[in-house]
N, C-alpha and C positions, 0 to 999 in steps of 0.2 A: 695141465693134466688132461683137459677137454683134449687137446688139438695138440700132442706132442711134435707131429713133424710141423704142422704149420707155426709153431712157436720156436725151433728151430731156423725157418727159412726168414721167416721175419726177423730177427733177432740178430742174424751171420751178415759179417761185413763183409767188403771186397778180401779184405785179408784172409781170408777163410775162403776164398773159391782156390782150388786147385787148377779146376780143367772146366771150359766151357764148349758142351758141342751141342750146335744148330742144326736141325733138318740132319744128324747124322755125320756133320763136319766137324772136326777137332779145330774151333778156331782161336784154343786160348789152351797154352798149358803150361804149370809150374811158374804162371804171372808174364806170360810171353806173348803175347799176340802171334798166332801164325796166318799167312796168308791174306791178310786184312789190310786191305786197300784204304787209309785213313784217310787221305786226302779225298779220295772220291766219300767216305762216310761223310766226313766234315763237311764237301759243299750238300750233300742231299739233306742233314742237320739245317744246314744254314736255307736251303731254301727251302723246307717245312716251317720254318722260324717265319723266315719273309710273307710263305704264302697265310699263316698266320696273323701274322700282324698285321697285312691289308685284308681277310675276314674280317676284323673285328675292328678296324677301324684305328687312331694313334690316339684318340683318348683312354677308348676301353684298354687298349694295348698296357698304356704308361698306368692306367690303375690295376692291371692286372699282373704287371712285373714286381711290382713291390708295394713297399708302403709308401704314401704323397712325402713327398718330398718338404721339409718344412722354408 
């Protein structure tokens, strides 16, 4: 009742986006990705991951991905 739209946005899954546009780009519509270079997403993913994990070092890393491992 405070915060109807922000209770809405929190709340909606992926299943509930129709259309995603960026900066003005339609780069998602009716569940379709358009124009999206995945492969180049996935290595810049993959080396934000990397440049992360040696920030912080592979102790902090492996406690910080889950729970210890029993």
């Amino acid at each position: 009742m405070n915060n109807p739209v922000g209770h809405v946005v929190f709340q909606a899954g992926r299943g509930d986006v129709d259309t995603v546009v960026v900066k003005g780009r339609v780069l998602g519509h009716r569940g379709e990705l358009i124009e999206v270079d995945l492969p180049r997403a996935r290595r810049l993913a993959e080396a934000s991951r990397d440049h992360l994990r040696t920030a912080v070092g592979e102790a902090a890393w492996q406690r910080l991905i889950g729970p210890p491992r029993p």
